[in-house]
MMTF fields as JSON, N, C-alpha, C and O atoms, coordinates in Angstrom:
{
  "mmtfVersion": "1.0.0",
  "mmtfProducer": "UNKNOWN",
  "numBonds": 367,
  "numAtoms": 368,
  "numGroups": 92,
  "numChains": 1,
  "numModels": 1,
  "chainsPerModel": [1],
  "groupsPerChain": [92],
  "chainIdList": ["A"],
  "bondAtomList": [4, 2, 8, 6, 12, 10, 16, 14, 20, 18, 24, 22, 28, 26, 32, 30, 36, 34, 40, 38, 44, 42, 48, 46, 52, 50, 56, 54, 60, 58, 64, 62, 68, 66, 72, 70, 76, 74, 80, 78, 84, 82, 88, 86, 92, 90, 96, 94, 100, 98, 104, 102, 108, 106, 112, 110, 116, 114, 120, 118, 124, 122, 128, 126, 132, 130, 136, 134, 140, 138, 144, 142, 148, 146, 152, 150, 156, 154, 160, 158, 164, 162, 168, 166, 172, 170, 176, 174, 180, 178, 184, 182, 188, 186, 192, 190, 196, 194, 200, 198, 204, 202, 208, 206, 212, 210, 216, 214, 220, 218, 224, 222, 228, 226, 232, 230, 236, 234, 240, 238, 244, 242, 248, 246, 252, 250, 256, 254, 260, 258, 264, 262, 268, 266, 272, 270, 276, 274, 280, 278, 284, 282, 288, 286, 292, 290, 296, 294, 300, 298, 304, 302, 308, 306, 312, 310, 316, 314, 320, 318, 324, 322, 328, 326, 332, 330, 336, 334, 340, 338, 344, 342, 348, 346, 352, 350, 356, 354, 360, 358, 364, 362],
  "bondOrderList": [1, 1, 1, 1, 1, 1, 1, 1, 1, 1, 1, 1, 1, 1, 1, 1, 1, 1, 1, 1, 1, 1, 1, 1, 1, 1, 1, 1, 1, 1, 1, 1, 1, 1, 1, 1, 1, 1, 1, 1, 1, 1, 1, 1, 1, 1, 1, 1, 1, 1, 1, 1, 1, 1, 1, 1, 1, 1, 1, 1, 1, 1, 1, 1, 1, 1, 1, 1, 1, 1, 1, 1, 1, 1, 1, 1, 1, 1, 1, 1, 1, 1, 1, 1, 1, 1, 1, 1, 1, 1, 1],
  "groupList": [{"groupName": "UNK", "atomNameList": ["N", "CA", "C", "O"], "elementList": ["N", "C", "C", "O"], "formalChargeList": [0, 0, 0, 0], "bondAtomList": [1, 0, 2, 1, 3, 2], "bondOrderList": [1, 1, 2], "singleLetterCode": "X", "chemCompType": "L-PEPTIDE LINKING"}],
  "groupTypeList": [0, 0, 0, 0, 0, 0, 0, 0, 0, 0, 0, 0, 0, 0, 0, 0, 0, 0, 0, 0, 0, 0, 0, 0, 0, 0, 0, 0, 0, 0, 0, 0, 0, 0, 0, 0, 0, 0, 0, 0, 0, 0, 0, 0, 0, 0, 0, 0, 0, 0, 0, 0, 0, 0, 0, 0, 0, 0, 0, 0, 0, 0, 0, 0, 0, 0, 0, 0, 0, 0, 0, 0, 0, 0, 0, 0, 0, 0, 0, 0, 0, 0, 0, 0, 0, 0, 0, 0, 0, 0, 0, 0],
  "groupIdList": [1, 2, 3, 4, 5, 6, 7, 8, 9, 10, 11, 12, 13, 14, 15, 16, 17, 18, 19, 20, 21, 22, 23, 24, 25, 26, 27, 28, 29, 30, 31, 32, 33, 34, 35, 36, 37, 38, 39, 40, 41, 42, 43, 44, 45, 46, 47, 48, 49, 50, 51, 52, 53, 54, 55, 56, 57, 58, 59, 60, 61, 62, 63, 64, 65, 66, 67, 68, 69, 70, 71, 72, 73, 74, 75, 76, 77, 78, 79, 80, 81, 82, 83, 84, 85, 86, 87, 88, 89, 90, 91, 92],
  "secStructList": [7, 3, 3, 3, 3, 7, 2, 2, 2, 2, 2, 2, 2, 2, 2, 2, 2, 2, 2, 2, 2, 6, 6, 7, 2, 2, 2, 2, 2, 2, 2, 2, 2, 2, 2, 2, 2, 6, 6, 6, 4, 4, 4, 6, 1, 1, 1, 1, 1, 3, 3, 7, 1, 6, 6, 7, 7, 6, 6, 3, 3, 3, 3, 3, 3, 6, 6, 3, 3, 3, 3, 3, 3, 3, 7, 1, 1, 3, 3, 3, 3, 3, 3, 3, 3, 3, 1, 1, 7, 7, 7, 7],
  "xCoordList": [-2.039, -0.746, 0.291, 0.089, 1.592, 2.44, 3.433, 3.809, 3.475, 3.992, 5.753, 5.919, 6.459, 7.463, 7.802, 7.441, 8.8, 9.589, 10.736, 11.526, 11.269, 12.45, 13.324, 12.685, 14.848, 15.767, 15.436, 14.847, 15.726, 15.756, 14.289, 14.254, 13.13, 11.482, 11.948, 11.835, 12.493, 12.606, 13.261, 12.892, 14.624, 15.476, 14.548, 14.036, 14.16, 13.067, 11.884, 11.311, 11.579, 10.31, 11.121, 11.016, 11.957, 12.81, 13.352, 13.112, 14.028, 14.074, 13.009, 13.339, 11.749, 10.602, 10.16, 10.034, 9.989, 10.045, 10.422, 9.699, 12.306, 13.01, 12.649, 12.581, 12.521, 12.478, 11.45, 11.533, 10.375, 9.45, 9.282, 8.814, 9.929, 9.867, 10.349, 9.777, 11.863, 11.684, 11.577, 12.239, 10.35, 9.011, 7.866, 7.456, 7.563, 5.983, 6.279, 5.832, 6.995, 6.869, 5.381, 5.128, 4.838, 2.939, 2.625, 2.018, 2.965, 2.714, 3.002, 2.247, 4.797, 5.881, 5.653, 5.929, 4.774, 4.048, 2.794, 2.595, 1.91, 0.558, 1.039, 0.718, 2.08, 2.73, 2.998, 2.747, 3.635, 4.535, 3.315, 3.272, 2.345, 1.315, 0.712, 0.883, -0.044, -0.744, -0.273, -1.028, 1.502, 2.026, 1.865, 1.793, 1.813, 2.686, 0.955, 0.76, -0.158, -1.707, -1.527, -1.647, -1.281, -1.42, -1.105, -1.874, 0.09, 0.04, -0.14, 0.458, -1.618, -2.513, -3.15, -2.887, -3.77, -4.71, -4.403, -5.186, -2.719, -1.954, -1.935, -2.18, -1.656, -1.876, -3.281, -3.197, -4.753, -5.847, -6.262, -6.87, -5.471, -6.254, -4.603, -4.396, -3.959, -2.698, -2.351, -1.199, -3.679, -3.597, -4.289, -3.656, -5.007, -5.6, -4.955, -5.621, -3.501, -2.766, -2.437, -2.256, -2.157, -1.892, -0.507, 0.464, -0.6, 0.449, 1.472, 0.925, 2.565, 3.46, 3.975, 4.777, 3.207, 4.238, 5.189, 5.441, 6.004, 8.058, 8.156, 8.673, 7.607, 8.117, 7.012, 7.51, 6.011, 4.521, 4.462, 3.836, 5.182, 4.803, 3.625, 3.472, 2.875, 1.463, 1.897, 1.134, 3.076, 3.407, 4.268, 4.804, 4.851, 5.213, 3.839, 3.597, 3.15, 2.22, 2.545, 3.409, 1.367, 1.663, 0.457, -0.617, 0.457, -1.046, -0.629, 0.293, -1.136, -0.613, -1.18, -2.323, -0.611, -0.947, -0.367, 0.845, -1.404, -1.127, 0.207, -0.271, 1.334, 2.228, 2.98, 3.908, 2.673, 3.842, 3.355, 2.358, 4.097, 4.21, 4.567, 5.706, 3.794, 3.944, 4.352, 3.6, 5.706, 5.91, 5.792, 6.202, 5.441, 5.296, 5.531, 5.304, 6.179, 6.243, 5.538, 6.002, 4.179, 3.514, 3.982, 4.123, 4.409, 4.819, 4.018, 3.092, 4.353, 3.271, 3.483, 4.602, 2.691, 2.604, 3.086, 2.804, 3.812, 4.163, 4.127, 4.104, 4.146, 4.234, 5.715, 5.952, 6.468, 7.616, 7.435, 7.458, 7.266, 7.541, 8.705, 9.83, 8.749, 10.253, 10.889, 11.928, 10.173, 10.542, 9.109, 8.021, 9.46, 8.259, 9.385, 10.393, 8.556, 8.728, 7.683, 6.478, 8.753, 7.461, 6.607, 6.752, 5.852, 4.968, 6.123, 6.339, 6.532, 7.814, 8.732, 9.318, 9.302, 10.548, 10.352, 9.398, 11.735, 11.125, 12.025, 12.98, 11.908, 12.368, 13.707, 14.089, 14.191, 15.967, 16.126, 17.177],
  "yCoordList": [-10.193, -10.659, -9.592, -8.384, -10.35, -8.87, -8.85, -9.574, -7.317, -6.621, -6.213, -5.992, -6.174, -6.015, -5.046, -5.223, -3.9, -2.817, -2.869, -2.34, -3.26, -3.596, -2.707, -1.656, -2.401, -1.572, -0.769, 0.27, -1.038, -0.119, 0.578, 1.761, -0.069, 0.545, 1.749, 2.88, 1.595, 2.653, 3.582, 4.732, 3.212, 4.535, 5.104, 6.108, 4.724, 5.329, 6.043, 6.863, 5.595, 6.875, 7.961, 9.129, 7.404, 9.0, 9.486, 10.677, 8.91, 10.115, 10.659, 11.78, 10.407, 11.074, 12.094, 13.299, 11.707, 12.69, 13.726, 14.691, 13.687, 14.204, 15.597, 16.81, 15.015, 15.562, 16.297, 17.47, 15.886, 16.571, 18.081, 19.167, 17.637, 18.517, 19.596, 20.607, 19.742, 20.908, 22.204, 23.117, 22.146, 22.407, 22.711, 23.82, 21.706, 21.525, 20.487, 19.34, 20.991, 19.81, 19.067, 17.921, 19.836, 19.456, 18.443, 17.459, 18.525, 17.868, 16.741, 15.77, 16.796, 15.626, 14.276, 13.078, 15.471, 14.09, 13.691, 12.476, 14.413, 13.4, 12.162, 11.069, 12.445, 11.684, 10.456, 9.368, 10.653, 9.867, 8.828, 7.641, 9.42, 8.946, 8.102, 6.887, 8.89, 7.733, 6.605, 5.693, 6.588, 5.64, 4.371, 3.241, 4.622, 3.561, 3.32, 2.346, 4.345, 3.786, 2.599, 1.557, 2.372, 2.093, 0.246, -0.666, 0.063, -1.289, -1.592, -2.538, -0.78, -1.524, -2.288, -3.491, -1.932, -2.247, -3.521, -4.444, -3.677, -4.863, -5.679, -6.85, -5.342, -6.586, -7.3, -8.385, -6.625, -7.09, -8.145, -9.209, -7.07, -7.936, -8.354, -7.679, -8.601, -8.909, -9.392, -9.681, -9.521, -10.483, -8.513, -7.968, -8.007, -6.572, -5.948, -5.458, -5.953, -5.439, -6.123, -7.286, -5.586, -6.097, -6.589, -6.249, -7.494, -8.153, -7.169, -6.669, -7.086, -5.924, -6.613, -7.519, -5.938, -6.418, -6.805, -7.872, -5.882, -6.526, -7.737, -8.607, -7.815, -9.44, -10.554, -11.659, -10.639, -11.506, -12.724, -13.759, -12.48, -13.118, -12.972, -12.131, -13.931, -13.678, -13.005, -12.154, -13.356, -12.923, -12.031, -11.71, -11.242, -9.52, -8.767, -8.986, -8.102, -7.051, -5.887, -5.564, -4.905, -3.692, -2.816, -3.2, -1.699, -0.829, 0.213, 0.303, 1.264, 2.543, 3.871, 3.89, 4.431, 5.525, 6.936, 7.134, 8.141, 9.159, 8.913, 8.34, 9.21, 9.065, 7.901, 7.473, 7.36, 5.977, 4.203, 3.522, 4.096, 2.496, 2.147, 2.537, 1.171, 0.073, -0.972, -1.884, -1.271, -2.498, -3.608, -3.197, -4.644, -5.801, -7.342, -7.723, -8.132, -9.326, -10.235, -10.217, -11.183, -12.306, -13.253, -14.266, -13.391, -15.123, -15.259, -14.499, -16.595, -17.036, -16.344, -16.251, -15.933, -15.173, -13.726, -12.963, -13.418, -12.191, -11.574, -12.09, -10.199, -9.24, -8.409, -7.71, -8.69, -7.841, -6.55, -6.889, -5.19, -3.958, -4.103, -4.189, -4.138, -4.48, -2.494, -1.986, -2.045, -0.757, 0.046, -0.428, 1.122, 2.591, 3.493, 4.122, 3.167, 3.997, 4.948, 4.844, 6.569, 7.24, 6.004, 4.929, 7.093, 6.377, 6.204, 5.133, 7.095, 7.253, 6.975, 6.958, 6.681, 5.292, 3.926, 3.148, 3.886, 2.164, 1.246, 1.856, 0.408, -0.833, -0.81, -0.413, -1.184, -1.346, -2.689, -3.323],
  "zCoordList": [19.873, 19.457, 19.809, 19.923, 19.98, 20.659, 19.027, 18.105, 19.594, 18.093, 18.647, 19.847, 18.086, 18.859, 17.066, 15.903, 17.909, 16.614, 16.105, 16.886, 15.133, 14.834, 15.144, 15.183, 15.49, 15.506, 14.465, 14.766, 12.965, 11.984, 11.91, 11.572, 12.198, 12.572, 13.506, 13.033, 14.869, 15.315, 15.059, 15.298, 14.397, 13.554, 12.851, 13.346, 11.769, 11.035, 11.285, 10.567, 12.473, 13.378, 13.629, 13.255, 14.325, 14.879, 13.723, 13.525, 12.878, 11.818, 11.245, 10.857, 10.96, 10.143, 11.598, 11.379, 12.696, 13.801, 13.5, 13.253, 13.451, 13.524, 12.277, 12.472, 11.356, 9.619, 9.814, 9.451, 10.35, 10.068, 11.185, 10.842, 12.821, 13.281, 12.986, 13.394, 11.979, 11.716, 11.663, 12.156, 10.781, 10.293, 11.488, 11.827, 11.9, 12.761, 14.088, 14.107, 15.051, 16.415, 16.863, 17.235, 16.726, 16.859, 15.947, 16.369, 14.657, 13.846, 13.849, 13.805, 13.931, 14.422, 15.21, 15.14, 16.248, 17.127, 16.686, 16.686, 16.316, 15.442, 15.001, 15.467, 13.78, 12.476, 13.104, 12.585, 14.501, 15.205, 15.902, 15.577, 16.889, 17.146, 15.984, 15.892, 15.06, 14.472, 13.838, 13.5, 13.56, 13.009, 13.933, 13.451, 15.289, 16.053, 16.841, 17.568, 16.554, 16.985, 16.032, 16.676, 14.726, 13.398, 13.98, 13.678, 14.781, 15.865, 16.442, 16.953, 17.079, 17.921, 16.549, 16.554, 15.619, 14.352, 14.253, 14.478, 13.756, 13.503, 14.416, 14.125, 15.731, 16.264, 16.736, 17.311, 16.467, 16.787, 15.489, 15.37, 14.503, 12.605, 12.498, 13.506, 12.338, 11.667, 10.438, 10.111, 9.496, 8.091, 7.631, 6.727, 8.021, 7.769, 6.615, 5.703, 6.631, 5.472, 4.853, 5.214, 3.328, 2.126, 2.049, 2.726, 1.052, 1.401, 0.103, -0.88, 0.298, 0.046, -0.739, -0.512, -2.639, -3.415, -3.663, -4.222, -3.235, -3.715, -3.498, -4.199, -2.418, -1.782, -2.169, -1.957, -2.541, -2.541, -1.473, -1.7, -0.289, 0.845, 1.822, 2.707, 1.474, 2.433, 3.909, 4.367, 4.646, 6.182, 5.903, 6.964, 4.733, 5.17, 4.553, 3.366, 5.123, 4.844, 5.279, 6.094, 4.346, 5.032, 5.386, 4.925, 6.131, 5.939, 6.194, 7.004, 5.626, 5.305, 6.441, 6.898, 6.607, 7.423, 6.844, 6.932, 6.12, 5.964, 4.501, 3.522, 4.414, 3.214, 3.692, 3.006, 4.785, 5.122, 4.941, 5.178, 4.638, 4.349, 5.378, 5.635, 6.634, 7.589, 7.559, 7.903, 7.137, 6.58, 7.653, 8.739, 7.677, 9.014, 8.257, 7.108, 9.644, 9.437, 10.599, 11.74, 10.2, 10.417, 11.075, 10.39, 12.561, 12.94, 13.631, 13.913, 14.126, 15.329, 16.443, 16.947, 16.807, 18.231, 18.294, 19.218, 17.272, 17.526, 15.363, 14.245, 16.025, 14.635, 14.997, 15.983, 14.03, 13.589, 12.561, 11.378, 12.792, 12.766, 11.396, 11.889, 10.33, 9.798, 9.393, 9.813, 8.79, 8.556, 8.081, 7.755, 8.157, 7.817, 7.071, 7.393, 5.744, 4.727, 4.347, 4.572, 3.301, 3.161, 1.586, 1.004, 1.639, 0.315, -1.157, -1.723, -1.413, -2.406, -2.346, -3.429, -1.476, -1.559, -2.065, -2.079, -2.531, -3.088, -1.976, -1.495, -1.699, -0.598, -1.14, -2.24, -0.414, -1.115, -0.381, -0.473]
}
């Protein structure tokens, strides 16, 4: 299934990039890497993550990687990326 990244998904990588580099550029890119390995997962299983309280919609889920929340949205044929939060934020 093709996964496509929302505008605000990608602001949000590059800022945790950004934040974290810092600190640790090496690191920066792991963080960065395993987030976005994290949609190959999604698009092979796409039901794989839980479906994300706030909302109790079976088609927004999420699956977690390291302190981040993957947030995603379920259509036919394709997966929408909606935002990546850390673990401690709450959705606004």
């Amino acid at each position: 299934m093709k996964v496509v990244w929302t505008d605000t998904a990608v602001a949000q990588l590059s800022a945790i990039h950004a934040y974290i580099t810092q600190n640790s550029p090496p690191y920066a890119m792991r963080v960065v890497d395993r987030i976005t390995r994290r949609s190959e997962q999604i698009a092979n299983f796409p039901y794989s993550g839980r479906i994300v309280p706030e909302f109790e919609n079976e088609h927004i889920r999420e699956v977690i990687e390291g302190s981040y929340r993957i947030i995603y949205y379920v259509k036919t044929g394709q997966i929408d990326i909606l935002t990546i939060i850390h673990g401690s934020q709450q959705i606004s």
